[in-house]
C-alpha positions as CSV (number, residue, x, y, z in Angstrom):
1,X,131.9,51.1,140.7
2,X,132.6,50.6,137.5
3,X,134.1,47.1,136.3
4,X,136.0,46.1,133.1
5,X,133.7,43.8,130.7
6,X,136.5,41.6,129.8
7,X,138.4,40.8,132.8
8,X,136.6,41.9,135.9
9,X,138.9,44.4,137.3
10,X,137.8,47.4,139.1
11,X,140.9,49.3,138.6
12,X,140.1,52.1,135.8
13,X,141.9,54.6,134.9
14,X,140.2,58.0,134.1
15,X,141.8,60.9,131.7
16,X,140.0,63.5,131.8
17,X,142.2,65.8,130.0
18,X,142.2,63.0,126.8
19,X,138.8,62.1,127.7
20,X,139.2,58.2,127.8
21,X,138.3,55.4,130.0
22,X,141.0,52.6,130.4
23,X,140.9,49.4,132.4
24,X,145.0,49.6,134.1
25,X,144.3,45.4,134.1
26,X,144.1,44.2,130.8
27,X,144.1,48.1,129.3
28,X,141.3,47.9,127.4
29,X,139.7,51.2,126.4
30,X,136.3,51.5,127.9
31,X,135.2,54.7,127.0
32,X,136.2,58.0,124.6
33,X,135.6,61.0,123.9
34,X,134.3,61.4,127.9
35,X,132.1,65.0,128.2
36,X,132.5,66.8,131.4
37,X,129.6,68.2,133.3
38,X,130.5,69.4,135.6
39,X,131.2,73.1,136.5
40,X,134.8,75.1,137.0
41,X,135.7,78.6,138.2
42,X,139.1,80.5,137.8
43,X,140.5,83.3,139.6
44,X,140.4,86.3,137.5
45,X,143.2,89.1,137.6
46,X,140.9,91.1,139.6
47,X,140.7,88.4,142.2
48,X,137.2,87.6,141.4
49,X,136.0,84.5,140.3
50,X,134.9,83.1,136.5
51,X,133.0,80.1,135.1
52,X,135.5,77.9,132.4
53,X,133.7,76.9,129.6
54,X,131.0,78.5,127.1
55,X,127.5,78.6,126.9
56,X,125.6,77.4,123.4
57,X,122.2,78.5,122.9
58,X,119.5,77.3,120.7
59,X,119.2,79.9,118.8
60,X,122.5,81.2,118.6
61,X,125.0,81.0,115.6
62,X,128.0,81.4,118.1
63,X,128.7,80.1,121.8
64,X,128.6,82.9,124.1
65,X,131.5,83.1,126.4
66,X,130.7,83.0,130.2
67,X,133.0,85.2,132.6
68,X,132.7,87.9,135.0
69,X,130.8,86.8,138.4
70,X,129.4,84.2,139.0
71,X,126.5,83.0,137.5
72,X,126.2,86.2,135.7
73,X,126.4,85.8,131.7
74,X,127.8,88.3,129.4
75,X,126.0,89.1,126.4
76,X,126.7,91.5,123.8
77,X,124.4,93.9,122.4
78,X,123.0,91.9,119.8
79,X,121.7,89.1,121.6
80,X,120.4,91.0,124.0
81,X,118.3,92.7,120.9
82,X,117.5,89.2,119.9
83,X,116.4,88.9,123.5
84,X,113.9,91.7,123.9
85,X,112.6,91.0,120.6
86,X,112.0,87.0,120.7
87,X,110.2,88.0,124.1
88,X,107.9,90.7,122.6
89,X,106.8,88.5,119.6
90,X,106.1,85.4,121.5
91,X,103.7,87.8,123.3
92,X,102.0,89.5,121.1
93,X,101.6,85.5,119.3
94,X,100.2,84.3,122.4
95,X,97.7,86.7,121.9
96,X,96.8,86.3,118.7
97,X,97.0,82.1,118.7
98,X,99.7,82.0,116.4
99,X,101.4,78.7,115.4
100,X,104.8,78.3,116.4
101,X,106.6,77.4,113.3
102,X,105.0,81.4,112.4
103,X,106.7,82.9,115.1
104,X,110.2,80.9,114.1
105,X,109.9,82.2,110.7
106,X,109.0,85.7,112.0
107,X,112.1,85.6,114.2
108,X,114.2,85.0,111.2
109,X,113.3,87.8,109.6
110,X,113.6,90.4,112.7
111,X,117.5,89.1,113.0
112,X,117.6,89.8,109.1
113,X,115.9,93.1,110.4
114,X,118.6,93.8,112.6
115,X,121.6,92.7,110.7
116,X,120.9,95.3,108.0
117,X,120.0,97.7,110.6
118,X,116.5,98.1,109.5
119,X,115.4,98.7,113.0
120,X,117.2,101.5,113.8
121,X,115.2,104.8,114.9
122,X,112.0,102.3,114.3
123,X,110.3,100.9,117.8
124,X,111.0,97.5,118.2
125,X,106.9,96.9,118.6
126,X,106.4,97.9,114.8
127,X,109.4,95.9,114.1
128,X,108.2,92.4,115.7
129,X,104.6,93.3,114.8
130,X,105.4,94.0,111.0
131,X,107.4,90.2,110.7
132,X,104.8,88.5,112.2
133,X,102.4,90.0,110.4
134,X,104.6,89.3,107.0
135,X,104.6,85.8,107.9
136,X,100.9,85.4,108.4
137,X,100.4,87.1,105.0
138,X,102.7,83.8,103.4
139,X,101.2,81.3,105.7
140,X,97.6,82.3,105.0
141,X,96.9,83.0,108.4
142,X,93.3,84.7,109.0
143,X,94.9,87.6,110.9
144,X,94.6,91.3,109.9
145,X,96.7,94.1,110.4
146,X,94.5,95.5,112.4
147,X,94.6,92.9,114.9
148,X,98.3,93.2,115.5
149,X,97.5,96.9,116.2
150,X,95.2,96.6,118.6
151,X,97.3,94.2,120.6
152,X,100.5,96.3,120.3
153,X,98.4,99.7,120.7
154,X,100.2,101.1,117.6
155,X,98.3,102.9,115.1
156,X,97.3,100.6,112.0
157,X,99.1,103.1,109.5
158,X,102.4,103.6,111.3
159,X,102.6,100.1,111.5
160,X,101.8,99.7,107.9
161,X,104.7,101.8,106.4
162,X,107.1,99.9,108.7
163,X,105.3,96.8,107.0
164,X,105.9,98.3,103.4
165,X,109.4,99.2,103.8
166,X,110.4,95.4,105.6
167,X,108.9,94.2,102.6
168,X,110.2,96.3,100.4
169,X,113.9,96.6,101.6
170,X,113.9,92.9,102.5
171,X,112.4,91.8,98.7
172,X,109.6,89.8,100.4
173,X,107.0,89.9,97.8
174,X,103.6,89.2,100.2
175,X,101.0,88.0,98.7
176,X,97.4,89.3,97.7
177,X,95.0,88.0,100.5
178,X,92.4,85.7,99.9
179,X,89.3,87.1,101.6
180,X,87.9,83.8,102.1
181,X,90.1,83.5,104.9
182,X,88.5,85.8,107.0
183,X,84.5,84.6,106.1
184,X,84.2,81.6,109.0
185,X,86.2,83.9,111.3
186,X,83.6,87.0,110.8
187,X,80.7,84.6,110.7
188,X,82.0,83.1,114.1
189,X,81.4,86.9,115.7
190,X,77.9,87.5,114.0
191,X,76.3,84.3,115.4
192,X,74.4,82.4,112.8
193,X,73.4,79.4,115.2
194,X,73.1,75.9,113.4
195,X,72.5,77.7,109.8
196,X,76.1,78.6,110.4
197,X,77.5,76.3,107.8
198,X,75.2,77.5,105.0
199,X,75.5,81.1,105.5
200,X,79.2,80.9,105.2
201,X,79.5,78.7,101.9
202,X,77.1,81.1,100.1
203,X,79.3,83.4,101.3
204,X,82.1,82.0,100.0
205,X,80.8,81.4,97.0
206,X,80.1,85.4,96.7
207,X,83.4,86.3,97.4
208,X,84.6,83.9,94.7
209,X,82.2,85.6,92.4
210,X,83.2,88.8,93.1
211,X,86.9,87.7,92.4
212,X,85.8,86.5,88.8
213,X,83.7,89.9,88.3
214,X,86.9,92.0,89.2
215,X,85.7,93.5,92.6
216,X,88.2,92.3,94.9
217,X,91.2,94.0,92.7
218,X,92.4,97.0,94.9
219,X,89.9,96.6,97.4
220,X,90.5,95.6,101.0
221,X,89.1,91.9,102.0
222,X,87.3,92.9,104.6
223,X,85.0,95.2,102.4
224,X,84.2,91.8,100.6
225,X,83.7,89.5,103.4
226,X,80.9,92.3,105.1
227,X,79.2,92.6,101.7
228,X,79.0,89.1,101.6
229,X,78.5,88.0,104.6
230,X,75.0,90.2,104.7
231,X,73.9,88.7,101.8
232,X,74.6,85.7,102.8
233,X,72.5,86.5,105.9
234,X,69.6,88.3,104.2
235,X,69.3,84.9,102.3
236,X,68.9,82.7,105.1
237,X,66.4,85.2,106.9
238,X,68.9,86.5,109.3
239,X,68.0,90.0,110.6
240,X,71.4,91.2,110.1
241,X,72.4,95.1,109.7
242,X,74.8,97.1,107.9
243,X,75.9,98.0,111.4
244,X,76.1,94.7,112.8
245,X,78.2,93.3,109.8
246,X,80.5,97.4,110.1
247,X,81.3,96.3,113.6
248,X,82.6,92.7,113.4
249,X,84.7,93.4,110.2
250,X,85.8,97.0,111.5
251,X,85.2,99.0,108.5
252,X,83.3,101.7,107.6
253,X,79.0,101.3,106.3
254,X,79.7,103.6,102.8
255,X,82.5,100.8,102.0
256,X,79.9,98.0,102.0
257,X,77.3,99.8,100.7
258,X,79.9,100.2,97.8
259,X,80.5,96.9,97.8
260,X,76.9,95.7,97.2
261,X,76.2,98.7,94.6
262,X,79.2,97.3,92.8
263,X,77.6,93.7,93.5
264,X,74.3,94.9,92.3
265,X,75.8,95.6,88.7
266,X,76.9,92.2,88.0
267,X,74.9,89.4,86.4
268,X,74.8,87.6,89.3
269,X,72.5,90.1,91.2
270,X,69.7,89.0,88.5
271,X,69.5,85.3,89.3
272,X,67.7,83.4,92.5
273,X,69.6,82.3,95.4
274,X,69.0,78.5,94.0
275,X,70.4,79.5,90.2
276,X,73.3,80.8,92.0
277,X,73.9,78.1,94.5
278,X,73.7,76.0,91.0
279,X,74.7,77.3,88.4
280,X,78.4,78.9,87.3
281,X,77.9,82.2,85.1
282,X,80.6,81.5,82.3
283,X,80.4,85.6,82.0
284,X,82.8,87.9,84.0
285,X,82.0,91.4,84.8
286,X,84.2,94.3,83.7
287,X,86.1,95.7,86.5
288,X,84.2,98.9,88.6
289,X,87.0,101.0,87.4
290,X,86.5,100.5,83.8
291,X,82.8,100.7,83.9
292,X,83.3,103.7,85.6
293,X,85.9,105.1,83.2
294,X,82.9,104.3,80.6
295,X,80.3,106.2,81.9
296,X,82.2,109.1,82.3
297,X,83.4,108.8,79.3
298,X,79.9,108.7,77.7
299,X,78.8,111.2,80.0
300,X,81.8,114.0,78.9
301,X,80.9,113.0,75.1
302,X,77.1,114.0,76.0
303,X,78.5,117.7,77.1
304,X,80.5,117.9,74.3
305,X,77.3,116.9,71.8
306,X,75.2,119.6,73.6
307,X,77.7,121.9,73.9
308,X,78.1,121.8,69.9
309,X,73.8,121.7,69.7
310,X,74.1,124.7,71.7
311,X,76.7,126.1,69.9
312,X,74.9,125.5,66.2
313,X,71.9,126.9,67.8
314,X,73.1,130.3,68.1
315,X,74.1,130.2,64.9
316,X,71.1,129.1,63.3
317,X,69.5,132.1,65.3
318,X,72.2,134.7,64.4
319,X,71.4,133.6,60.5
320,X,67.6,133.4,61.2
321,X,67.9,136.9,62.0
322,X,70.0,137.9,59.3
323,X,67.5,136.4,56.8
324,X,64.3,138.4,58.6
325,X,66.6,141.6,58.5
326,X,67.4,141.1,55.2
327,X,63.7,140.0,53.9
328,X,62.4,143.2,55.3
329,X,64.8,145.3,53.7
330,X,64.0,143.3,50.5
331,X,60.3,144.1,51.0
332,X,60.4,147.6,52.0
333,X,62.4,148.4,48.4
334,X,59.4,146.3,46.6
335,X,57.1,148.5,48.8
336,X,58.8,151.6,47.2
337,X,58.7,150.7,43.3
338,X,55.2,150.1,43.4
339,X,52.2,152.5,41.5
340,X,50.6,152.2,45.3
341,X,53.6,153.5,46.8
342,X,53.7,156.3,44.4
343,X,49.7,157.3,44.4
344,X,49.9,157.2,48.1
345,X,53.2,159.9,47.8
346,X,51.6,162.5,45.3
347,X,48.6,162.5,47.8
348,X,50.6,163.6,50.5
349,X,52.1,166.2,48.7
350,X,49.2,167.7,47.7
């Protein structure tokens, strides 16, 4: 029982409708503002039975009014939306090991999603995969498109124009991904044993030279963490293949053979492993694209030079002949004025 601090009585008056406390003895008020837990039902006009009150969610902007049967909430649309879709991302984030404050900021942006009605004729799948994804791209997170389409069995490029236009419609400007990221991750899956360490901070340090040489502009990171990573390996006297690196980064062998041909051109591909684990090149590379631009401009200026050689060739033959035509005619008219000529004439008339 409850008993008045100041005189001892045990008579106390409850209100629940004001929500106050008061001792009827000396009528001191005990307590205010009194919250009642427990649970009410009214008869409804049907002659069914309703809960009193209103249910407040987490998550929720608005309290959601609870009527109808008992025990049975009533949800609109909306919420049930919010539902399906909070359930679907915290699984495929389970499966991926993403951090919770990622999936909070991924759910933001799938209400966003469905308050502008960007998620209509669009499966809810490439909906929840393309925020989470978003939000991995502005935490850093080492996790790839391609990972969210393999655990949501969506194809990469479907998933990737619903990523674009999010982005796009939403004015999320996501930025360029570092491909460092990605290095201990890929090194993880190709095994390098205690030299594991090493082998991923010279390849870091390749991918950071390829960012000051201008290879990593337009080109996916994975390309440059397979490229480096086998150099990295080749280095320490791993025996590690084009194939072994194509299958842990999933792309294909003619993109890191690219790679390393576009490596091979840089000043770094002259110096030992020791120079380069030493020294910083002050030097950047022109970008791939504008030596390539180069060359074929060079090369179209060579065709153009020996299409004009050609060109004055024939001319210089068409006047050579000219000049042998005309020195013959020139000498068969000398040939005629002479006494020879004429002696020779008179003998064959006679």
């Amino acid at each position: 029982m409850t008993q008045c601090p100041h005189c001892g009585s045990d008579d106390i008056d409850e209100d629940a409708g004001r929500g106050e406390a008061t001792c009827m003895g000396c009528g001191t008020v005990l307590e205010e503002s009194l919250i009642v837990s427990e649970v009410q039902f009214q008869e409804t006009a049907g002659g069914g039975s309703g809960l009193i009150g209103q249910f407040v969610a987490q998550d929720r902007p608005q309290p959601t009014t609870l009527q109808g049967v008992r025990g049975l909430v009533n949800q609109d649309s909306r919420e049930v939306t919010y539902y399906k879709g909070k359930k679907l991302m915290l699984e495929i984030a389970s499966q991926l090991s993403i951090k919770q404050h990622c999936i909070d900021t991924a759910f933001n942006f799938y209400k966003m999603c469905v308050c502008r009605n960007l998620t209509r004729g669009r499966q809810r799948s490439h909906v929840t995969a393309a925020c989470l994804y978003m939000t991995c791209r502005l935490e850093n997170s080492p996790h790839l498109l391609l990972d969210f389409s393999d655990v949501t069995q969506v194809n990469v490029y479907d998933l990737g124009r619903t990523l674009n236009f999010l982005a796009r419609t939403l004015h999320i400007n996501l930025p360029n991904t570092d491909p460092c990221l990605y290095i201990l991750r890929f090194a993880l899956l190709l095994d390098f044993g205690e030299k594991q360490r090493e082998v991923v901070s010279l390849a870091t340090r390749i991918v950071q030279r390829m960012k000051r040489d201008w290879l990593s502009t337009g080109r996916r990171p994975t390309g440059l963490c397979g490229a480096a990573l086998l150099l990295a390996a080749r280095s320490y006297n791993f025996n590690r293949t084009v194939n072994d690196v194509v299958r842990v980064v999933h792309i294909s062998e003619s993109v890191v053979r690219k790679r390393l041909d576009e490596f091979s051109k840089t000043p770094s591909a002259n110096v030992t492993i020791e120079e380069f684990n030493n020294i910083e090149l002050e030097h950047s590379e022109d970008p791939p694209a504008y030596r390539e631009a180069r060359r074929k401009a060079r090369e179209k200026l060579k065709l153009a030079e020996e299409e004009k050689c050609k060109e004055a060739e024939e001319d210089l033959n068409n006047v050579e002949t000219e000049v042998e035509q005309a020195l013959d005619l020139k000498r068969k008219e000398k040939f005629r004025h002479n006494e020879y000529c004429d002696l020779v004439m008179t003998l064959q008339k006679s």
